[in-house]
Residue, then its C-alpha position, 0 to 999 in steps of 0.5 A: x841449702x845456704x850459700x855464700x854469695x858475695x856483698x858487692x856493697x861491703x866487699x865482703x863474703x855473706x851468706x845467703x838464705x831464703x829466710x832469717x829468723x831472728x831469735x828462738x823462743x817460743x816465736x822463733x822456735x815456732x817459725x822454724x818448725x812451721x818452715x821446716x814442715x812447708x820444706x822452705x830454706x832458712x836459718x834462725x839466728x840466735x845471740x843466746x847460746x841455746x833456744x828459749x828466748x825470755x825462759x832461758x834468760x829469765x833464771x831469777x829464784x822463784x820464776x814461773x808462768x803466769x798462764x796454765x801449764x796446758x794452755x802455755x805450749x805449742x797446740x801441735x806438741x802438748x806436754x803430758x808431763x807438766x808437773x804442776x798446773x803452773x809451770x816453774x822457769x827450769x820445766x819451761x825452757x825443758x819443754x822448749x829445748x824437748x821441741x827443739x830436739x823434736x823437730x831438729x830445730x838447733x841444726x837450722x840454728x846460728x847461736x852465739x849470733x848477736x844481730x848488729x844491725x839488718x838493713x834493707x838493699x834497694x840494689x840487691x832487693x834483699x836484706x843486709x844482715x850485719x852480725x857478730x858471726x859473719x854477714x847474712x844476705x835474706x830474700x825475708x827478714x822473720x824478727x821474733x825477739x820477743x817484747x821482752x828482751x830487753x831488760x829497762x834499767x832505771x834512770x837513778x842518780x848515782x846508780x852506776x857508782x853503787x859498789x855492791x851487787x847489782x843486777x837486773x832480774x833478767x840477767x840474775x847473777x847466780x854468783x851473788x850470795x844474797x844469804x844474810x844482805x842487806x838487798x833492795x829490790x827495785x821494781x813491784x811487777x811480774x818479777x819482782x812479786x815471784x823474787x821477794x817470796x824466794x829470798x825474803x826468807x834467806x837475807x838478813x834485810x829486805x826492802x821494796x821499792x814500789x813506785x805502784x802498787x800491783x793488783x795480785x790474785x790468788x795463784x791456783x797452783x797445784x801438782x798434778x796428780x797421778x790420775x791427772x798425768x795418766x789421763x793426759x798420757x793415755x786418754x785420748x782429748x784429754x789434755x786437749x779438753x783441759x786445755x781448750x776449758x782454760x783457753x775458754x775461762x780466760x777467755x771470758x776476761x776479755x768482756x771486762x779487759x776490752x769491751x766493758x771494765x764494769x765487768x772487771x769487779x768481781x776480779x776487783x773484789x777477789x783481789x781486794x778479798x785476797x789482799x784483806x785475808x793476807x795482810x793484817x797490818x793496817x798501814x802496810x794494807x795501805x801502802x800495797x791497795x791499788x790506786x787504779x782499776x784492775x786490769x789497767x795494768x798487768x795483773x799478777x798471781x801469787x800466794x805468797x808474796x803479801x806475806x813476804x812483806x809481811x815478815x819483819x825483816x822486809x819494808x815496802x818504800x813508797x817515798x820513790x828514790x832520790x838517789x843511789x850511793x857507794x853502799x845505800x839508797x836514799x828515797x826522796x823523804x831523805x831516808x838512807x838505808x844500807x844496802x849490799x845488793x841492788x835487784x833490778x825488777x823493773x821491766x823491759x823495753x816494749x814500745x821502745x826496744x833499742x833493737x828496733x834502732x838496727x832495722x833500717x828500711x827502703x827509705x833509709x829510716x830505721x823502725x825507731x825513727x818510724x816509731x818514734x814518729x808515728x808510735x809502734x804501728x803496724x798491720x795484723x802485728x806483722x808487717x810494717x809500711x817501708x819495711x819491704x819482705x819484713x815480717x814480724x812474730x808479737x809485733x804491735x798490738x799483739x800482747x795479751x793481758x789475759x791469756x797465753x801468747x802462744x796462741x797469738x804466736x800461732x795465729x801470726x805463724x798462719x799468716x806469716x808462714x802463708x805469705x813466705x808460702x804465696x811469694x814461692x808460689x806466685x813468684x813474687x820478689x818483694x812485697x810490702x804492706x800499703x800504707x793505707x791499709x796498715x793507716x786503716x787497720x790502726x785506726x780501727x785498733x784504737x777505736x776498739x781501745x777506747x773503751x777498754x780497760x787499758x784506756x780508762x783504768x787510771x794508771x800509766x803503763x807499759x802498755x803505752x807509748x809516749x804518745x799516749x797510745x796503746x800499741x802493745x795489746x791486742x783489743x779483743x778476743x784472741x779467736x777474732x785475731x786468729x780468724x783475721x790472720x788466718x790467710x796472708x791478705x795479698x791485696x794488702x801489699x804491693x809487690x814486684x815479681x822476681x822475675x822484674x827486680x831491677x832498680x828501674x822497674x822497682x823505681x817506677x812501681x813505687x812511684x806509680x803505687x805512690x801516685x795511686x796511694x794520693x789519689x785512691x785515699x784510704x783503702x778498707x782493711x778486710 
């Protein structure tokens, strides 16, 4: 049970809590099961005012999974009533909100409560949590906001003063009629490719303004059948049989994604087959052919968006933009065009998540300086050096290319839920990763990298950060991730017993591990 304990610092009333979870998507929702089912005290916090994270706020015309229904949820509450082998936006945030009601998740759940800012207190040895419902005072800190939930907007000349509609694909404004506009979309990625097929057919002009041309494959979508969903019912295995089949398909990907992209080609050549089969005009087959090799950035699936460029009434601008009037755009070649709405399909902020700015460590430095300094680094994607009793769920490098982050999510609820479970058990107050340990582990994450894909693919993504590092993806198979995760690794930190939290004690350990730090060198990463 929380209790209210009072923030001598602040002066003001804050409620304890043994764990914060922030955020309730498919991470967030998963931490408070996993805790729930170990008996352990903890709240989620939640801006939103419902679970679902990325699939509540994503409501765009035509939103859908990219990765196979059966492989996209929980191994510990399969769905039997997917209705199509890829699953659509409404079907997904169903089959969350149906897991939260399950395991009575929303009663454990602050929502409407947007996290301001968590500081770590050398005094109290505990995380400061400032938010827009009250003050939060944590023994751990779980951040589960997810990579992409905060919407990038591009930096363009004039774009504030456009008088029309405006909005980004992640904040879709139901409101705006888009029937018979002139509408622009800004952006040729994920999004984007599933919003242009959706509206193309319903506004009066349509134009794209693609900066790179997206490698797209054929979508294998289908309903499900009859005999299909009584088996996934009634016959016991099956789905788990359909399920664990697509995890292997996928998985075979990873040969050419992080080990050999030669292995990339056939993919190339179905792309390539696919682009030829759906778009006949020779000019527009140019503009929409990739410059780089496949894989190097996120690959797409769709069966109707080439055609959507297509029709007569849609244009792909690759000029670039120059600028953003009161009623048009005008791209570089000068060319102005009139527009009524404006869709912003351009992505996230991943490797520079402006939620990183509010978490501030032991040292004072919040994670952006940190990351700003050294790139988004971390050890086993969960903990960060400086940044005592933090845990993170889809931390660094642990975005996939290929196949459903649910499985990573389930790899890190291992490891995390494991070390919530050694600190109660061994009566330890504080632990943070060594440096050395997390200096190790990154060096051997880009080692892996450079052979991959994502390193020699000839394209620039968002899978890099400005210092030219890929800090987003996991570099190998996701069964390597899950057994390197399986149990919290002690040795890897250092801590300091409840029972010792004084700011003396805790001085001298930190000075004294220091010491042993410059002295021992870098250590091995098991």
């Amino acid at each position: 049970m929380s209790l209210p304990v009072t923030d001598t610092a602040a002066g003001t009333a804050a409620r304890q809590v043994d764990t914060l979870i922030i955020g309730s998507g498919f991470a967030g929702l998963g931490a408070a099961i996993r805790l729930t089912r170990a008996g352990k005290d903890f709240l989620v916090l939640e801006r939103g005012n419902e679970v679902g994270g990325t699939w509540r706020d994503n409501t765009y015309p035509g939103a859908a999974c990219d990765v196979p229904s059966n492989l996209y949820s929980y191994s510990f509450a399969l769905n039997p009533d997917w209705t199509r082998s890829f699953s659509p936006q409404p079907e997904i945030q169903r089959y969350i909100s149906s897991v939260a009601d399950k395991y009575d998740v929303r009663r454990r759940t602050v929502f409407g409560c947007d996290v301001l800012g968590a500081r770590w207190n050398t005094a109290t040895f505990r995380w400061d949590v400032h938010t827009t419902t009250g003050d939060f005072s944590a023994k751990i800190l779980v951040s589960a906001v997810g990579a992409l939930c905060e919407p990038s907007l591009p930096d363009i000349p004039g774009i504030e003063g456009f008088e029309g509609e405006i909005f980004h694909s992640a904040r879709w404004n139901h409101e705006a009629d888009l029937t018979g506009k002139r509408v622009a979309v800004i952006g040729t990625g994920a999004s984007a490719i599933q919003i242009v097929p959706a509206i193309a057919g319903r506004v009066e002009h349509l134009d794209v303004y693609q900066r790179t041309a997206p490698w797209v494959l054929p979508r294998a979508d289908r309903e499900y059948t009859t005999v299909e969903h009584l088996a996934f019912k009634y016959v016991p295995g099956a789905q788990r049989l359909s399920r664990a089949l697509q995890y292997l398909t996928r998985e075979t990907q990873v040969v050419g994604l992080a080990k050999a992209p030669i292995f990339m080609k056939p993919l190339e050549f179905a792309a390539r087959r696919h682009l030829r089969r759906q778009i006949s005009d020779p000019e527009l087959r140019r503009k929409v052919t990739p410059n780089f090799r496949i894989g190097c950035k996120r690959m797409l699936i769709s069966n109707n968006y080439f055609p959507a460029l297509a029709r007569p009434n849609v244009d792909v601008i690759t000029d670039g933009i120059a600028e953003v009037r009161a009623d048009s755009v005008v791209a570089r070649d000068g060319t102005v065009r009139k527009v009524d709405a404006i869709v912003v399909a351009t992505g996230f902020h991943v490797t520079d998540s402006p939620t990183f700015a509010g978490i501030v460590g032991k040292n004072g430095r919040s994670l952006a300086e940190v990351f700003d300094e050294t790139g988004m680094q971390g050890y086993k994607g969960s903990a960060v050096a400086g940044f005592p009793n933090l845990f993170f769920l889809v931390g660094p490098n642990t975005g996939l290319g290929h196949t459903s982050m649910v499985y990573m999510i389930e790899s890190q609820l291992n490891y995390v839920v494991d070390a919530i479970d050694t600190l109660d058990r061994h009566r330890i107050g504080t632990i943070e990763v060594r440096q050395e340990f997390q200096d190790e582990y990154n060096r051997k994450l880009q080692d892996a990298l450079k052979n991959s894909v994502w390193n020699n693919g000839g394209c620039a993504s968002w899978y890099l950060d400005k210092h030219g590092n890929n800090t987003t993806l996991w570099p190998g198979f996701t069964f390597e991730f899950r057994r390197l995760t399986k149990n919290f690794d002690l040795e890897a930190y250092r801590g300091v017993a409840a029972a010792d939290l004084t700011p003396a004690v805790a001085a001298t350990v930190a000075e004294q591990t220091e010491e042993s730090e410059q002295s021992t060198g870098k250590a091995a990463v098991r």
